[in-house]
C-alpha positions in Angstrom: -27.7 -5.7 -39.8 -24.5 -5.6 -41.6 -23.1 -3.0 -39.0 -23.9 -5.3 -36.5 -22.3 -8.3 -37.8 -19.1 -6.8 -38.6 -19.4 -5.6 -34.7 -19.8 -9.2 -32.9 -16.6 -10.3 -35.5 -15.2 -7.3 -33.7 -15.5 -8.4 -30.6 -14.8 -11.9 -30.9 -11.2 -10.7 -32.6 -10.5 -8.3 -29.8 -11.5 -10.9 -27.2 -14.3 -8.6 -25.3 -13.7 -8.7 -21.4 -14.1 -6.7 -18.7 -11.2 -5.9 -16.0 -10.2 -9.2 -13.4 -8.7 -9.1 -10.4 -6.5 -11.5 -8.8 -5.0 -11.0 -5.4 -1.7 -10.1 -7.0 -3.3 -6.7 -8.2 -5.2 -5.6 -5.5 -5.1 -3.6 -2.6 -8.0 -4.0 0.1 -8.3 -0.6 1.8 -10.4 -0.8 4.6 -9.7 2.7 5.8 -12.8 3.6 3.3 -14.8 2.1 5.2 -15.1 5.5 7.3 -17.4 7.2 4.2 -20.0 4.8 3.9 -20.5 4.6 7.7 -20.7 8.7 7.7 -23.0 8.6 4.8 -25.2 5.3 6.7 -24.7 3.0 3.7 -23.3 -0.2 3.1 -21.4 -0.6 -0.4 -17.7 -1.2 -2.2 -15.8 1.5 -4.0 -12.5 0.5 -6.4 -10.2 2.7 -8.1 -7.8 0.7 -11.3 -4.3 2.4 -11.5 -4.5 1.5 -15.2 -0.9 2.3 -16.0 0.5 0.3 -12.7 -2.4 -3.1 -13.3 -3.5 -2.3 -9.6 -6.5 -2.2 -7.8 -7.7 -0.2 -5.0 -10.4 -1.8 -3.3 -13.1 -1.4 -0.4 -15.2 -4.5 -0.5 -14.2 -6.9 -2.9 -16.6 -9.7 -2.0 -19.4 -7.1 -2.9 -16.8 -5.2 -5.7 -16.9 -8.8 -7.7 -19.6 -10.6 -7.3 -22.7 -8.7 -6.5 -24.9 -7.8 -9.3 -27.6 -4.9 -9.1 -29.9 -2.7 -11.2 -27.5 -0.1 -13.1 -30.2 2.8 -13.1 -29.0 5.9 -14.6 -25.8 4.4 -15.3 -27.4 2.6 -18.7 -27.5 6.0 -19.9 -23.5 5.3 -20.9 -24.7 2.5 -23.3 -27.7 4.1 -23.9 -26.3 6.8 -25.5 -23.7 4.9 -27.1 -26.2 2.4 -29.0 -28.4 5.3 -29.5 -25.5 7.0 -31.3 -24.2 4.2 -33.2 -27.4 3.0 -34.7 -28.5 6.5 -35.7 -31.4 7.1 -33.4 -29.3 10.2 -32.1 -27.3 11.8 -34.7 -25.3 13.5 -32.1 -25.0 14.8 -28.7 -26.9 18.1 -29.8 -30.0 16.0 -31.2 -33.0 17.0 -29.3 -36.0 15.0 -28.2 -39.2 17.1 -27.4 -40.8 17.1 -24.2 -44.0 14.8 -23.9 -45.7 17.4 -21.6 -45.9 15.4 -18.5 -45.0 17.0 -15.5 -42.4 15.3 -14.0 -40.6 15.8 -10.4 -37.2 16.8 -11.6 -38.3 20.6 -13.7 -35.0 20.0 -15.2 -37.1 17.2 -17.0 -40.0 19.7 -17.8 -38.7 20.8 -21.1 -37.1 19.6 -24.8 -33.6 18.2 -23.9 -30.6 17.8 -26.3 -29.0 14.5 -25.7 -26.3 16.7 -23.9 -28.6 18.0 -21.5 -30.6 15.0 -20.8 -27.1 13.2 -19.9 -25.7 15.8 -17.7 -29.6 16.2 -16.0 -30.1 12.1 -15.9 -33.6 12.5 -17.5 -35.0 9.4 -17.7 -37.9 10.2 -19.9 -35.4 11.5 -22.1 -33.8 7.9 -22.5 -36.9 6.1 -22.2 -37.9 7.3 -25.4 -34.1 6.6 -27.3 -35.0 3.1 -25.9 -38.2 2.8 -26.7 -36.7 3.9 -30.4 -33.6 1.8 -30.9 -36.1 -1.1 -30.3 -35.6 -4.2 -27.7 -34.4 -6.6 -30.2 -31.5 -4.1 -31.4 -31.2 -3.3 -28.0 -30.9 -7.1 -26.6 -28.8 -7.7 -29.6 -25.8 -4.8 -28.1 -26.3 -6.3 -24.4 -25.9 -9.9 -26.0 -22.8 -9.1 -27.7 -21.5 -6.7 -24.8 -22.2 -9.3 -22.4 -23.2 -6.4 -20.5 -24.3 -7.7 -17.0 -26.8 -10.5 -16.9 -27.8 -8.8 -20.7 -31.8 -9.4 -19.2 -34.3 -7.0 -20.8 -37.9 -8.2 -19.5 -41.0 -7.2 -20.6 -40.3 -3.5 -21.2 -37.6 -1.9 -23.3 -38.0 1.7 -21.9 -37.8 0.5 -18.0 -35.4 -2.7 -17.3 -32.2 -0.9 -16.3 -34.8 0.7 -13.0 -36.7 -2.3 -12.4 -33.9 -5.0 -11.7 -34.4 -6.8 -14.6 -30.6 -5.6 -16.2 -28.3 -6.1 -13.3 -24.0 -5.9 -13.4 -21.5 -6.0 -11.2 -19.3 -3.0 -10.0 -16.3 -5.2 -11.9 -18.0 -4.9 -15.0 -18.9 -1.5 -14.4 -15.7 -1.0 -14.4 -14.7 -2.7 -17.1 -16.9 -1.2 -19.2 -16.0 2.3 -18.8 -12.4 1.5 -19.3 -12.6 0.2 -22.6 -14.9 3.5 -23.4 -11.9 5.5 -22.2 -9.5 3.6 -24.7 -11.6 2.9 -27.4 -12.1 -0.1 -27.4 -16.0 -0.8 -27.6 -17.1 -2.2 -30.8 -19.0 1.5 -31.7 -16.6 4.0 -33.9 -14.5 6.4 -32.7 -17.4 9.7 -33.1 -19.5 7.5 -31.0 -17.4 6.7 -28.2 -15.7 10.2 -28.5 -19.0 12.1 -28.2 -20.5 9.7 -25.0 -17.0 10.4 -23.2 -17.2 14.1 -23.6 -20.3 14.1 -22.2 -19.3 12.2 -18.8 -16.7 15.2 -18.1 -17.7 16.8 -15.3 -14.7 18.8 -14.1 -11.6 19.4 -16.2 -8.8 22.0 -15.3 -5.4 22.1 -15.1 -4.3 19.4 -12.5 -7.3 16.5 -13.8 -10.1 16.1 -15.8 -13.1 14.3 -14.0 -15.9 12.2 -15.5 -18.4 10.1 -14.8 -22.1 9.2 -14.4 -24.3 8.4 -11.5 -27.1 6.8 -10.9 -29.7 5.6 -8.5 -32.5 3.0 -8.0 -33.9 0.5 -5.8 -33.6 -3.2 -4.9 -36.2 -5.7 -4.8 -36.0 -5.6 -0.8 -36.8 -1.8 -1.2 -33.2 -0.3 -0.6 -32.2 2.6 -1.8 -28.8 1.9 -4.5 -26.4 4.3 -6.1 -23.9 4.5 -8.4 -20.9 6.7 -9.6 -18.9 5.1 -12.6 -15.9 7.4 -14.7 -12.4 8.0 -14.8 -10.2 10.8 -13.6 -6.8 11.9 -15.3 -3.4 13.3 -13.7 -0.9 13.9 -15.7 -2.6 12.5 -18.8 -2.4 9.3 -16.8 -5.9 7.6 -16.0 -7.3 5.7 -13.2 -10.8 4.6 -13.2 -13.4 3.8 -10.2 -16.6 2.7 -9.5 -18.8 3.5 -6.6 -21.9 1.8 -5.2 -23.8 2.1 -2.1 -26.9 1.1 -0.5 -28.9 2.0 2.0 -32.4 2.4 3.8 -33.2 5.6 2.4 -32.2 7.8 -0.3 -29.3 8.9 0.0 -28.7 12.4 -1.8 -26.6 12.6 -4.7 -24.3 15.6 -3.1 -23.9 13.4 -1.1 -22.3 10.5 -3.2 -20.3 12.8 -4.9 -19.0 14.2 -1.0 -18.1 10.3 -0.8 -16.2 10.0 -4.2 -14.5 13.6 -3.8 -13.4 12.6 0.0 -12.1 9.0 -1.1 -10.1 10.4 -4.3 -8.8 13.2 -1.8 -7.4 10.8 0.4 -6.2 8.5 -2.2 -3.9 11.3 -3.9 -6.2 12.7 -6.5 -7.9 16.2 -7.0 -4.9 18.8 -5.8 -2.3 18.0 -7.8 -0.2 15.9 -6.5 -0.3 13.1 -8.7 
């Protein structure tokens, strides 16, 4: 546990805290507003001009203070904990398929930790929880204060059942200090999970992120996409969370994030 130690003095010397904002730093954009209603869901989305302070915001009542399952997202700290403790060696680390037929075939097979990132496979990161163990695992939440840090009963499930719940804020927040470096996990670690996230990089911006998607309590349908992008070696981070009635599918949360970065400045250049 001496790893770990040195990790919560880490954190206590850095001052571990995810992003605030204060009326001085934001701007409320209601013109976003227009997305969710085309897509029939309720929701928040906030973009963090990191080199300006300033926030972009849909939302904010629901941006700060409302707290929900993170689903697929977990697979950021999943993977990082995984990595850092040794329970993945590295992003090419393969787990084999258990054999059960699964409704994603993308599932169906043995997955580097590569693949089952970029494929969401939840059996896949099941099993890397079920192996970094719940008290290692509540130990990283503890000292992360990551969302209301609650495990439950099971350690391969309570990021999908509701028992882990975070705010977009912290979402946020999180994925920001990934992009610096400034998670207590070394630099491989961090360096690996953020190469995975990229999704799209070419000349005018690199894009990355992760998605994911669950269910409330009441039976809603929630999603999630959490990343950065980069213009001009300059990054801005967002998060986006919706909610609806029914599933909503992921093209089109992505359709949603492409459209709102478009109209915010991002994806052609111009930045």
């Amino acid at each position: 546990m001496n790893q770990i130690a040195k990790a919560v003095f880490t954190l206590v010397f850095i001052g571990y805290i995810f992003n605030a904002c204060t009326p001085n730093n934001v701007t409320i954009d209601n013109s976003l507003k227009t997305y969710f209603d085309s897509a029939q869901v309720t929701g928040t989305f906030a973009l963090f001009d990191n080199g300006q302070g300033h926030f972009t915001i849909y939302n904010l009542s629901r941006f700060k203070d409302s707290a929900y399952t993170p689903a697929s997202t977990f697979k950021i700290l999943n993977s990082l904990i995984g990595l850092q403790t040794g329970r993945i060696v590295n992003e090419k680390m393969i787990i084999k398929w258990d054999g059960v037929k699964r409704w994603n075939e993308d599932w169906n097979k043995d997955l580097s930790m590569e693949e089952a990132f970029k494929v969401s496979a939840v059996p896949y990161y099941q099993e890397l929880a079920r192996r970094i163990g719940k008290d290692t695992m509540q130990f990283w939440l503890d000292s992360l204060k990551y969302g209301n840090h609650k495990i439950g009963n099971r350690v391969d499930s309570f990021w999908l059942d509701n028992s882990l719940k975070i705010t977009s804020d912290e979402q946020l927040g999180l994925v920001k200090k990934l992009y610096f470096g400034q998670l207590p996990f070394n630099k491989t670690t961090m360096d690996i999970v953020k190469k995975v996230m990229v999704h799209e990089s070419n000349s005018n911006y690199t894009l990355a992120y992760k998605t994911g998607w669950g269910y409330k309590e009441n039976g809603n349908a929630l999603g999630w996409i959490v990343g950065w992008i980069e213009e001009n070696k300059h990054p801005y981070f967002f998060v986006l969370n919706v909610e609806g009635k029914h599933d909503t599918d992921p093209a089109i949360r992505k359709n949603m994030l492409t459209s709102i970065l478009k109209q915010l400045g991002f994806l052609e250049g111009k930045r």
